[in-house]
C-alpha positions as CSV (number, residue, x, y, z in Angstrom):
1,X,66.1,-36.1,-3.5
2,X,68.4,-38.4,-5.6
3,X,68.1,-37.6,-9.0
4,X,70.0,-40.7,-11.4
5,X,71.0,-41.3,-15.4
6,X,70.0,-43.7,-17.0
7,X,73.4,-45.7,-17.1
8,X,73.4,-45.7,-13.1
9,X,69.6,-46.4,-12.7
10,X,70.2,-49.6,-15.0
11,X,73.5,-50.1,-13.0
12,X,71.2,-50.5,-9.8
13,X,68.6,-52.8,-12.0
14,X,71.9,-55.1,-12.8
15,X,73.1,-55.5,-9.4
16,X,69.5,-56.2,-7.8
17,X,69.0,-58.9,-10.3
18,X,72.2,-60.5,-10.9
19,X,74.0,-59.7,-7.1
20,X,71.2,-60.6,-5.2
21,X,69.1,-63.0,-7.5
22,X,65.7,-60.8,-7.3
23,X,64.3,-62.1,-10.9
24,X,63.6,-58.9,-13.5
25,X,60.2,-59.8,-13.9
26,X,59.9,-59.4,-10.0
27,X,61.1,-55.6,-10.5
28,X,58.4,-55.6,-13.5
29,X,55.8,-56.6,-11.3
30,X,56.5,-54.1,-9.2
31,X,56.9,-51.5,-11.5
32,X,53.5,-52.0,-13.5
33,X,51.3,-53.0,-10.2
34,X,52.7,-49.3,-9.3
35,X,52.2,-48.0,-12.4
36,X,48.7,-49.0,-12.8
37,X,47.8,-48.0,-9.2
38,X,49.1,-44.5,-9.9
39,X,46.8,-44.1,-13.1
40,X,43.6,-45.2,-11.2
41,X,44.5,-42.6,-8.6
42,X,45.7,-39.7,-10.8
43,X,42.8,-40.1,-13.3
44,X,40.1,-41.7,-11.8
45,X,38.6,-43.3,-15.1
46,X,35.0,-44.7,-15.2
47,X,33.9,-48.2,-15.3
48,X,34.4,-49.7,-18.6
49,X,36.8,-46.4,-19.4
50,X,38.8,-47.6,-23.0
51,X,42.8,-47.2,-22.5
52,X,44.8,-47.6,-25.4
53,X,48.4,-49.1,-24.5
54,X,50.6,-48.5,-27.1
55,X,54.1,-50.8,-26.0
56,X,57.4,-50.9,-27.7
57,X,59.3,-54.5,-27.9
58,X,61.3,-53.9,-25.4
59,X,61.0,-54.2,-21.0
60,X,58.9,-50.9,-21.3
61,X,57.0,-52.6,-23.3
62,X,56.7,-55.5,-20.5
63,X,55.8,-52.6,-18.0
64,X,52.9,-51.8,-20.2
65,X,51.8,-55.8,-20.2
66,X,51.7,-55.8,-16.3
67,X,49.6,-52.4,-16.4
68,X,47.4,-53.7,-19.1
69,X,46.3,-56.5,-16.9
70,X,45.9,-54.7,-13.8
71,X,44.0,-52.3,-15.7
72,X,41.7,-55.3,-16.7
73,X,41.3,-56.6,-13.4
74,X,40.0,-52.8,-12.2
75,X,37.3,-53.0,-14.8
76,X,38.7,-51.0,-17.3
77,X,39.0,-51.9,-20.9
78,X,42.3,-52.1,-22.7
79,X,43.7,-52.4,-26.2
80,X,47.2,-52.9,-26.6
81,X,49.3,-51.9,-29.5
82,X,52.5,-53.8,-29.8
83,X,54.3,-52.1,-32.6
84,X,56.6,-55.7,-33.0
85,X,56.2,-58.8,-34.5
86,X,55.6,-60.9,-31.6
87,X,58.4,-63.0,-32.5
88,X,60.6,-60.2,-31.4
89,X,59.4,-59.8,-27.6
90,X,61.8,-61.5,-25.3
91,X,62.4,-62.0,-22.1
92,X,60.3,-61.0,-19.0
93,X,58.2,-58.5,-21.9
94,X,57.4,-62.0,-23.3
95,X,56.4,-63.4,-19.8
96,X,53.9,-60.7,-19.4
97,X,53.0,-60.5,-23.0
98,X,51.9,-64.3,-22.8
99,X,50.2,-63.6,-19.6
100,X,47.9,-61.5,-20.6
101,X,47.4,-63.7,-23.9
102,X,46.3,-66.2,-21.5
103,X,43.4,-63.7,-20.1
104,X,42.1,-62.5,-23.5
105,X,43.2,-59.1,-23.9
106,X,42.6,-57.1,-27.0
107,X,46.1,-56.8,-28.4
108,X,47.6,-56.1,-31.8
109,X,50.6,-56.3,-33.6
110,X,51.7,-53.6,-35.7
111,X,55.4,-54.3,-37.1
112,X,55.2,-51.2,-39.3
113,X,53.5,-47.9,-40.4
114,X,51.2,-49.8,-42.8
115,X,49.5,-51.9,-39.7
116,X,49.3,-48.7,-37.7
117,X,47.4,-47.1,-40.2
118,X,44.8,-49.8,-40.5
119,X,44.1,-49.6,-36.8
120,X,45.0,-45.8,-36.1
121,X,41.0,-45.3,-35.5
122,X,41.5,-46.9,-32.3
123,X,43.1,-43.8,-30.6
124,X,39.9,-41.7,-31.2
125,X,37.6,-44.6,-29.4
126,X,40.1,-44.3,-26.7
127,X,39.9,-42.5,-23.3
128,X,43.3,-42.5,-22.1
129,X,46.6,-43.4,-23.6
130,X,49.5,-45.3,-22.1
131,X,52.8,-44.3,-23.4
132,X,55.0,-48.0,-22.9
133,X,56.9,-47.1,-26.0
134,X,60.8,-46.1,-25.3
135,X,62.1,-46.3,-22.4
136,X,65.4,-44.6,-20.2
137,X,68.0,-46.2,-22.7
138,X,67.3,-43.6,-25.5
139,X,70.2,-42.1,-26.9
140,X,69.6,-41.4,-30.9
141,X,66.7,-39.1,-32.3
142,X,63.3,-40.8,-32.8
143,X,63.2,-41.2,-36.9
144,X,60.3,-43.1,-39.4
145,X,57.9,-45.7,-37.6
146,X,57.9,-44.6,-34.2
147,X,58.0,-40.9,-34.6
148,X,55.0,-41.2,-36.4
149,X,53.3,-43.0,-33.5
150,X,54.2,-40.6,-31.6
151,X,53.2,-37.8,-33.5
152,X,49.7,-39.5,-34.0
153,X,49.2,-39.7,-30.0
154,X,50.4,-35.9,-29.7
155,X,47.7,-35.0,-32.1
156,X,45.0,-36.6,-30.0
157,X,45.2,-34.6,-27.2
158,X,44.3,-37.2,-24.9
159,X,45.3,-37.8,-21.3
160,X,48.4,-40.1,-21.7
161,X,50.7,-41.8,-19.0
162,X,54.3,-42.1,-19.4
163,X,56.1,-45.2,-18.4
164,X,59.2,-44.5,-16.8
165,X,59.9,-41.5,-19.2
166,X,58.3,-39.8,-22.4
167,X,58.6,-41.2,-25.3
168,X,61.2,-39.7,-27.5
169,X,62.9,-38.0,-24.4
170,X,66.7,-37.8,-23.5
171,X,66.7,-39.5,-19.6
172,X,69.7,-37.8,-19.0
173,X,69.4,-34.3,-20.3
174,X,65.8,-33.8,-21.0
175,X,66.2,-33.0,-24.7
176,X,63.8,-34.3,-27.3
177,X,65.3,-36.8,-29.7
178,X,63.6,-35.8,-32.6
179,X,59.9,-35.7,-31.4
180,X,58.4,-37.2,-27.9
181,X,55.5,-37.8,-26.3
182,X,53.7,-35.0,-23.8
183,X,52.2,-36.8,-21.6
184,X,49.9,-35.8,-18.5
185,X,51.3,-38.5,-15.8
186,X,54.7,-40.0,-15.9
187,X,55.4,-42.6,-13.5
188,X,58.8,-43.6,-13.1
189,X,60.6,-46.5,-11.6
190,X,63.2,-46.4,-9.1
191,X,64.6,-43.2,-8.8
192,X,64.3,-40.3,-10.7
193,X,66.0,-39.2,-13.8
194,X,67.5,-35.8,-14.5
195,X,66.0,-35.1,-17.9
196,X,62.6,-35.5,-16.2
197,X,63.0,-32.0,-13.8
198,X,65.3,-30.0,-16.0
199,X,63.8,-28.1,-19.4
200,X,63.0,-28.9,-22.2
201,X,61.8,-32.4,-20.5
202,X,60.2,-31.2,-17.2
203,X,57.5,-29.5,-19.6
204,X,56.5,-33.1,-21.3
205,X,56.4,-35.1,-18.1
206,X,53.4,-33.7,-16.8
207,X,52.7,-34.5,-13.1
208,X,56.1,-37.1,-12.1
209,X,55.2,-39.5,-9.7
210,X,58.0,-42.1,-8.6
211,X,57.4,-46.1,-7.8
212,X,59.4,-47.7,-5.3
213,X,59.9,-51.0,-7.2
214,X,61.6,-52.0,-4.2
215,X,65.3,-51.4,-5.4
216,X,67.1,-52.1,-1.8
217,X,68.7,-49.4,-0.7
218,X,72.1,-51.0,0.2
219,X,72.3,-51.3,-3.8
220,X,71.4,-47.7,-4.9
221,X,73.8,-46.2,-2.2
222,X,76.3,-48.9,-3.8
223,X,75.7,-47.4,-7.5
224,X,77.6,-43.5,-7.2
225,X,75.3,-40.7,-8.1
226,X,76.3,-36.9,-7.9
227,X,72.9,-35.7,-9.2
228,X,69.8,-34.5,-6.4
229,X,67.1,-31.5,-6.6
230,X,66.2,-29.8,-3.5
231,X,62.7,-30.5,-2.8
232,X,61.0,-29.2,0.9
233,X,60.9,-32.6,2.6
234,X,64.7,-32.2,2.6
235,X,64.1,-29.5,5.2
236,X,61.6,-31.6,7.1
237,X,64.3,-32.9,9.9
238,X,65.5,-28.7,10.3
239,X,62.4,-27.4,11.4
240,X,61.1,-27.8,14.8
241,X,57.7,-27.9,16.3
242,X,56.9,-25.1,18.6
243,X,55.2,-25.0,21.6
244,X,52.0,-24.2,21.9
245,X,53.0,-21.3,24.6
246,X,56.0,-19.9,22.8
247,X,56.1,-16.5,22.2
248,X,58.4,-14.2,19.8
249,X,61.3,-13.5,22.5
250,X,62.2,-17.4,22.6
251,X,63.4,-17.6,19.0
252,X,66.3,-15.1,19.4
253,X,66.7,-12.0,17.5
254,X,68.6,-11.9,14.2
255,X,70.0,-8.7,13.1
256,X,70.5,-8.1,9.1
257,X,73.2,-6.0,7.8
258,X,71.7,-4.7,4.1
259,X,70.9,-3.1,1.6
260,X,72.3,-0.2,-1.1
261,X,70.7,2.3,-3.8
262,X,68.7,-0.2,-6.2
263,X,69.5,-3.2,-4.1
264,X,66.9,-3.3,-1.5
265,X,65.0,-6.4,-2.7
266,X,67.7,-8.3,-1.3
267,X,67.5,-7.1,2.1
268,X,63.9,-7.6,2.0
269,X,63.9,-11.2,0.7
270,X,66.6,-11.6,3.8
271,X,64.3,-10.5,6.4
272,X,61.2,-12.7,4.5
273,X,63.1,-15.8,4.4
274,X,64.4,-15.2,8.4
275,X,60.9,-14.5,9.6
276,X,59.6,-17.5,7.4
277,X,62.5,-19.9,8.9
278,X,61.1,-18.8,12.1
279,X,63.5,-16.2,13.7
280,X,61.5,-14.5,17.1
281,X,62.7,-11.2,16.3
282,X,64.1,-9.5,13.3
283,X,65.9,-6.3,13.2
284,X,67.1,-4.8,9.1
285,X,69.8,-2.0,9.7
286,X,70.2,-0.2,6.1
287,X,71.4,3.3,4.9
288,X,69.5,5.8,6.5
289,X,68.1,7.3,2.9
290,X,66.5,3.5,2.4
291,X,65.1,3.1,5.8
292,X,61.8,4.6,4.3
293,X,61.8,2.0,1.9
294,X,62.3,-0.7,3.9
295,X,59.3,0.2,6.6
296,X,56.7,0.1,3.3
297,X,58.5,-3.4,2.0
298,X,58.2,-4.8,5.6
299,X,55.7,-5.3,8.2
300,X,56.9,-8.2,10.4
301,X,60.5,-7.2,10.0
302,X,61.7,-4.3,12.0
303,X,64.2,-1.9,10.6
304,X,67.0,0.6,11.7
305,X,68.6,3.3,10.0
306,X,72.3,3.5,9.8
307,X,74.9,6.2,8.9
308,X,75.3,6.2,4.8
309,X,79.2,5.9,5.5
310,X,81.3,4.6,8.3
């Protein structure tokens, strides 16, 4: 699986938009219809269930509009925090933003730590949290306003979903800039991003589940990438399906050559991984003094002993 930084995945977002004309707030459709379906389905919420959406002024932000209203629509029953003037959303966030406006949403605007405080209540009333704060583009620590946001959703210990990426987290390396958000779900757009499966990062992201915001993929094999993480389905197209009347002998025999004083783990884990891979017959020749030790290690694997020199 591909695994992208944050300069490449906005590289693909770029060339989808302005190469082929697909509008950003398309891709932001996408991304918080996808986003909002995930949460339904990861936490099953209750009718009526409060979720406290707590956006930034930026496009994650606008993600965190599209959820809001999908989230409506479900029967749920959202507040959302914009911690911005509103005079400062732009864009396809300010598309969204007015959208849900229009339907009557419970939203607030909190420009700065004195307005949070007077509405900080709301995250003990709340069931869930949506993290729509900071996106993929950080790349300076998380200092005064918003790391004490942050803080404050920490400290509730309420389930919380990540929009593309924690809060407060480096997309690239998985470091935390200062302080970030640990969240329970992230769902992430596109592809995703290194910082999300390597420590300190892969322990804040909770369960990762990618949206396919319908990137085509003529454009995110045209954007060079030397990052992927070996998950099983890359192995899907190796395996074969057996017959139902095969039998040992038509999987050949593999022979294993192995093994030295205080090494025999390895030759054990060879014949393991050959017998799992699906080899018929497997046959582990190692020095004649760790034969004994090889017959306790291994029951499907046969073993032979050999001379201790040559």
């Amino acid at each position: 699986m591909r695994l992208v930084k944050a300069s490449e995945m906005q590289e693909m977002d770029r060339r989808t938009i302005h190469d082929l004309g697909i509008p950003g707030v398309v891709l932001m459709e996408n991304a918080g219809r996808g986003a909002a379906h995930t949460f339904l389905n990861h936490f099953g919420p209750k009718n009526g269930s409060r979720v406290l959406i707590v956006c930034g002024r930026g496009n994650n932000g606008g993600d965190g509009y599209v959820v809001a209203r999908y989230l409506h629509e479900a029967g749920l029953k959202p507040t959302i925090m914009v911690l911005s003037q509103k005079e400062k959303i732009a864009g396809d966030a300010l598309i969204n933003l007015n959208i849900i406006h229009g339907m009557g949403l419970d939203i607030h605007y909190l420009p700065d730590e004195q307005a949070w405080e007077q509405h900080r209540s709301t995250l003990a009333h709340a069931n869930y949290i949506v993290d729509a704060i900071l996106g993929t583009g950080l790349n300076s620590p998380v200092r005064g306003y918003y790391a004490r946001v942050i803080k404050d959703i920490n400290e509730t210990g309420k389930p919380v979903m990540a929009i593309d990426i924690p809060s407060g987290l480096h997309s690239d390396s998985g470091a935390v800039m200062g302080v970030a958000i640990k969240a329970s779900l992230t769902v992430t757009f596109g592809l995703p991003k290194i910082g999300q499966v390597v420590f300190p990062g892969k322990d804040l992201v909770g369960r990762l589940v990618r949206i396919d915001i319908c990137i085509p993929e003529a454009v995110a094999q045209s954007v060079p990438g030397q990052y992927r993480l070996t998950v099983p389905e890359d192995f899907k197209d190796l395996l074969v399906e057996d017959k139902e009347d095969i039998h040992k002998g038509h999987r050949g025999h593999l022979l294993i050559l192995a093994g030295s004083p205080g090494k025999t783990g390895a030759a054990t884990l060879a014949a393991l991984g050959a017998v799992r891979a699906g080899a018929g017959l497997v046959t582990v020749v190692v020095p004649e003094s760790l034969n004994p030790i090889l017959e306790e290690k291994l029951t499907e694997a046969m073993t032979a002993p050999a001379p201790e020199t040559s």
